[in-house]
ChimeraX commands (.cxc) that place a marker at each C-alpha (Angstrom):
marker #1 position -3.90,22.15,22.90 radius 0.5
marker #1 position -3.10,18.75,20.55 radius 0.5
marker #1 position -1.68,19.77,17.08 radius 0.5
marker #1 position -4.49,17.74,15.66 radius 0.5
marker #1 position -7.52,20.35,17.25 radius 0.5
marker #1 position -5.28,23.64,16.33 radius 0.5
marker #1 position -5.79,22.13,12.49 radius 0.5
marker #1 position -9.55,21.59,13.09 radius 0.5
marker #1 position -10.52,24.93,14.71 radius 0.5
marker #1 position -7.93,26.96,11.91 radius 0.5
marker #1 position -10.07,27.82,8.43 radius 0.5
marker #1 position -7.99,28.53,5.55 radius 0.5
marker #1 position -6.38,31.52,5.10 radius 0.5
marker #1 position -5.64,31.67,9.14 radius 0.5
marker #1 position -2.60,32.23,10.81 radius 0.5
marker #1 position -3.17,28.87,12.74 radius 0.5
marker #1 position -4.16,27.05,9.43 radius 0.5
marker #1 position -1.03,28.22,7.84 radius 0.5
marker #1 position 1.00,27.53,11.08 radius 0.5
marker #1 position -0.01,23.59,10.69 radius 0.5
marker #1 position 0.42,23.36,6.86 radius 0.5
marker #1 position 3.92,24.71,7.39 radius 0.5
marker #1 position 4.42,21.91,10.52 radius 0.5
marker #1 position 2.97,19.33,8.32 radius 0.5
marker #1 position 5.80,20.24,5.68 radius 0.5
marker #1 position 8.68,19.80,7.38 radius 0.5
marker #1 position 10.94,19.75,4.28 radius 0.5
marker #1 position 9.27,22.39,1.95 radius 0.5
marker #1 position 11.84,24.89,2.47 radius 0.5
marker #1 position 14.80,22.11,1.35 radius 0.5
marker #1 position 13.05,20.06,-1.24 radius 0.5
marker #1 position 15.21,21.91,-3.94 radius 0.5
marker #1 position 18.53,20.87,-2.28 radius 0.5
marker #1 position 17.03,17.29,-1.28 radius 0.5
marker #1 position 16.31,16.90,-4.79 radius 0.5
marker #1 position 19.25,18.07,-5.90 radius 0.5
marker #1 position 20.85,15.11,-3.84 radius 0.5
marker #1 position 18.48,12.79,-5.12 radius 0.5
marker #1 position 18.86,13.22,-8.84 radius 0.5
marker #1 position 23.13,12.90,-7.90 radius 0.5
marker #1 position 22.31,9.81,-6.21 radius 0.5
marker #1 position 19.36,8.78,-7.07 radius 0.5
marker #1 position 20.17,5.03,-5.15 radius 0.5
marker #1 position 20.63,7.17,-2.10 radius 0.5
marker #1 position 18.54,5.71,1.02 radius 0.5
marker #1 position 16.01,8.03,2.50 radius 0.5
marker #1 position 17.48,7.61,5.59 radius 0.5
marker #1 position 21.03,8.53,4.55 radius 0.5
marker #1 position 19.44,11.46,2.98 radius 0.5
marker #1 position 18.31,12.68,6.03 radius 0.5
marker #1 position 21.47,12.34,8.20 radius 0.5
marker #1 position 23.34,14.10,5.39 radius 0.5
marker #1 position 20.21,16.94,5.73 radius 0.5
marker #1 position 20.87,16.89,9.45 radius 0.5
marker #1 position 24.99,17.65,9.15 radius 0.5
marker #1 position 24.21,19.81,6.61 radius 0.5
marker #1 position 22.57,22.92,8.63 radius 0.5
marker #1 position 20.09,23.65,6.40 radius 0.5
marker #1 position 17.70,23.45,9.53 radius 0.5
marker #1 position 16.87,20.94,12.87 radius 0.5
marker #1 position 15.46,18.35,11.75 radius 0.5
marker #1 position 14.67,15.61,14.68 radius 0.5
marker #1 position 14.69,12.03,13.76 radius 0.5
marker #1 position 10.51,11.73,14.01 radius 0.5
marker #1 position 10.69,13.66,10.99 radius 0.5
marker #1 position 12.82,10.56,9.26 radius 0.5
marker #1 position 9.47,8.48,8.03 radius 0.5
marker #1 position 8.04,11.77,6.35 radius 0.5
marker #1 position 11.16,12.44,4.13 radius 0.5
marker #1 position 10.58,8.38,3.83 radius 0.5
marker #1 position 7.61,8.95,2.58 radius 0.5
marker #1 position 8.39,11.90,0.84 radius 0.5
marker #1 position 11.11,9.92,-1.16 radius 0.5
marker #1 position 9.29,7.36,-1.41 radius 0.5
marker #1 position 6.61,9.54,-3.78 radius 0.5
marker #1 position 9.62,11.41,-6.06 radius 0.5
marker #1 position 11.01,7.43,-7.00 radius 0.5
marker #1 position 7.37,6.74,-8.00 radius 0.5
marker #1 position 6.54,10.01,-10.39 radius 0.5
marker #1 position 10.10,9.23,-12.12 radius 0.5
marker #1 position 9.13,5.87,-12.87 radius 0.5
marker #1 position 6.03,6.41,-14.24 radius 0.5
marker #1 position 7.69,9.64,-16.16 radius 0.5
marker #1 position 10.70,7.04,-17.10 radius 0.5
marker #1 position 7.42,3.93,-18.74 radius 0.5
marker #1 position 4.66,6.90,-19.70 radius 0.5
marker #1 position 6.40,9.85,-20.76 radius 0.5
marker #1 position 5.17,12.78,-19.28 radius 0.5
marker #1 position 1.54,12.61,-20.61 radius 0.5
marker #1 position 0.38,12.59,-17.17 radius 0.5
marker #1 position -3.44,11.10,-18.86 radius 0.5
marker #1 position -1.24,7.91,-19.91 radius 0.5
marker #1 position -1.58,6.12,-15.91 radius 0.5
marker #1 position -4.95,7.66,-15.25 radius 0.5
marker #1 position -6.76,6.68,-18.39 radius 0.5
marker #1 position -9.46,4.45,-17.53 radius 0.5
marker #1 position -9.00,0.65,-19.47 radius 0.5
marker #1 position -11.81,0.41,-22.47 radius 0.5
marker #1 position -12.71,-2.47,-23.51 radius 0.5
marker #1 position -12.92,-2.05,-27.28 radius 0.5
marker #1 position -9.06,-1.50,-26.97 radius 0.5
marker #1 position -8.97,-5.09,-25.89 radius 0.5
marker #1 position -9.92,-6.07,-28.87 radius 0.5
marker #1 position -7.38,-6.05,-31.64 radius 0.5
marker #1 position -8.03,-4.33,-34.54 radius 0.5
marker #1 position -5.71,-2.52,-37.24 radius 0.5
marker #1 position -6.02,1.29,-34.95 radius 0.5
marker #1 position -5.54,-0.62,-31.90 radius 0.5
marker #1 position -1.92,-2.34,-33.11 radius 0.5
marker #1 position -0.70,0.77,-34.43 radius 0.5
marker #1 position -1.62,2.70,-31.69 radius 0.5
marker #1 position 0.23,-0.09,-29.36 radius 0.5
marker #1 position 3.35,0.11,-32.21 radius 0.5
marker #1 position 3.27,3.97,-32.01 radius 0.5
marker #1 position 3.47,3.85,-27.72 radius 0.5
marker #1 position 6.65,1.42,-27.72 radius 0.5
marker #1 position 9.41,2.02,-25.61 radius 0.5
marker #1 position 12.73,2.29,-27.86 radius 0.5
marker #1 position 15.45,0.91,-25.16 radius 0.5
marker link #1:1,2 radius 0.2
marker link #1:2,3 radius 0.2
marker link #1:3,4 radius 0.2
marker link #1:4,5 radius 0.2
marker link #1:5,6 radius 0.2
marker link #1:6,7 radius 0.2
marker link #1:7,8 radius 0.2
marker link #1:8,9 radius 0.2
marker link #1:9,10 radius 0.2
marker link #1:10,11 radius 0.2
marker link #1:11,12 radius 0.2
marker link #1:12,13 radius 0.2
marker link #1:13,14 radius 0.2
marker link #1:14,15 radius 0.2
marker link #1:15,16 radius 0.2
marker link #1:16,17 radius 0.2
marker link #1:17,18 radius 0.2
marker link #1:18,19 radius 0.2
marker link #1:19,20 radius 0.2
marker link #1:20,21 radius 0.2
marker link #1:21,22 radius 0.2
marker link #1:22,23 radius 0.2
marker link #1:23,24 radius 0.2
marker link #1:24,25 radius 0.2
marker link #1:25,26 radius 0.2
marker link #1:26,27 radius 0.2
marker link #1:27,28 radius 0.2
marker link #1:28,29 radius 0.2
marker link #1:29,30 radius 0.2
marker link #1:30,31 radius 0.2
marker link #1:31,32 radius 0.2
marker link #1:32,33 radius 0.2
marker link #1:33,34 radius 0.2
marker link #1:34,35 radius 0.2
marker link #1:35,36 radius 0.2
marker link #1:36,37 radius 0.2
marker link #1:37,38 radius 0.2
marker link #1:38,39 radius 0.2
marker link #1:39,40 radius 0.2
marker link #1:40,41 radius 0.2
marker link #1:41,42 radius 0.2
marker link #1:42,43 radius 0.2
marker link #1:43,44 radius 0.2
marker link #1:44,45 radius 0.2
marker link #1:45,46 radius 0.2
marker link #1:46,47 radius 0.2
marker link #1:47,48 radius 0.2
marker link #1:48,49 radius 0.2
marker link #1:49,50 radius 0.2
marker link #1:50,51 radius 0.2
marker link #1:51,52 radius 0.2
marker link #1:52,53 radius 0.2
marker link #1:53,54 radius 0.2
marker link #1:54,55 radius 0.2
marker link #1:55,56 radius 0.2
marker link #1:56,57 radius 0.2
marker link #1:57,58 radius 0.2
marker link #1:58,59 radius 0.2
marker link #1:59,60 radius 0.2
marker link #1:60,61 radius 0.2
marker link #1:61,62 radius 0.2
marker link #1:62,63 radius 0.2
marker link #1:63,64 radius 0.2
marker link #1:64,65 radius 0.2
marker link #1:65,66 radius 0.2
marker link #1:66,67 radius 0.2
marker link #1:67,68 radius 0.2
marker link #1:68,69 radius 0.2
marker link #1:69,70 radius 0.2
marker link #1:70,71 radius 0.2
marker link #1:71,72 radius 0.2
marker link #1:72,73 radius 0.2
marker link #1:73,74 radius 0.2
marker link #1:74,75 radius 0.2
marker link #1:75,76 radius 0.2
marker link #1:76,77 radius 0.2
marker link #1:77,78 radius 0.2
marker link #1:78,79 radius 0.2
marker link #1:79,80 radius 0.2
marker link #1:80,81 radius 0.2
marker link #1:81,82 radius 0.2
marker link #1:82,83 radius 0.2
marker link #1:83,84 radius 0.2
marker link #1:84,85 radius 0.2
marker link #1:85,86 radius 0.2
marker link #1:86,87 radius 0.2
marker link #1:87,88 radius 0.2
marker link #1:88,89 radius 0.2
marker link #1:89,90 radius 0.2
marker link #1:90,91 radius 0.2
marker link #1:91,92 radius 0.2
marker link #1:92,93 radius 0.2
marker link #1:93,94 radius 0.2
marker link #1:94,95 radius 0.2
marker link #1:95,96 radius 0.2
marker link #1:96,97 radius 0.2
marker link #1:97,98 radius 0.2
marker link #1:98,99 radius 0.2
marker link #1:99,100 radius 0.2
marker link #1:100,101 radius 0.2
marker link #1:101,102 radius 0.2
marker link #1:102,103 radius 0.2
marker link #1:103,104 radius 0.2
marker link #1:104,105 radius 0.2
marker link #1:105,106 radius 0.2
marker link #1:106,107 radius 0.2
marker link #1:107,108 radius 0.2
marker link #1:108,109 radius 0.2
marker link #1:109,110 radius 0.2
marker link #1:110,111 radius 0.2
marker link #1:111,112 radius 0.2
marker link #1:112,113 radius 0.2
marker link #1:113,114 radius 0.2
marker link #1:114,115 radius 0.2
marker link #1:115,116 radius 0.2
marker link #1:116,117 radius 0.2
marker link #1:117,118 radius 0.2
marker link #1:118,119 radius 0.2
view
């Protein structure tokens, strides 16, 4: 049977339906150390990442799985980025634009003083 019908005939909760969210994680179980490496090296290529992770024994990992810890990286650079310009208000890249705050008035330039990045 395809891996793609053994997720569509599992319900939640299943042995099967646990059985492909664990296959469609391939690096749940080493995320800690992987991130551990990343914050040493943050400049560290995905793809040097995962031979280390391969050498390492933490686990086989074939080289399809290479474009999901890409991906995977990819995501962690992104949230510290927005944590390193927005803080960690996690409302601050989700807040939806309004318009009155276009228009500047005395709240709206200390409210733009007051969110200032001090570099």
């Amino acid at each position: 049977m395809a891996h793609w019908r053994s997720k569509a005939d599992a319900s939640p909760g299943s042995e099967a339906w646990q059985a492909w969210k664990d296959a469609a994680r391939p690096f749940a179980a080493v995320w800690p150390v992987l991130l551990g490496w990343l914050e040493e090296r943050p400049d560290m290529e995905a793809k040097s990442l995962f031979k280390r992770l391969q050498a390492s024994g933490f686990g086989e990992f074939p080289d399809g799985q290479l474009r999901t810890l890409q991906r995977r990286v990819r995501v962690w650079r992104k949230q510290i980025v927005q944590q390193l310009v927005y803080g960690d208000d996690p409302q601050s890249t989700q807040a939806p634009i309004d318009e009155s705050q276009l228009i500047p008035t005395e709240q709206n330039i200390e409210d733009a003083a007051s969110r200032r990045l001090e570099i």
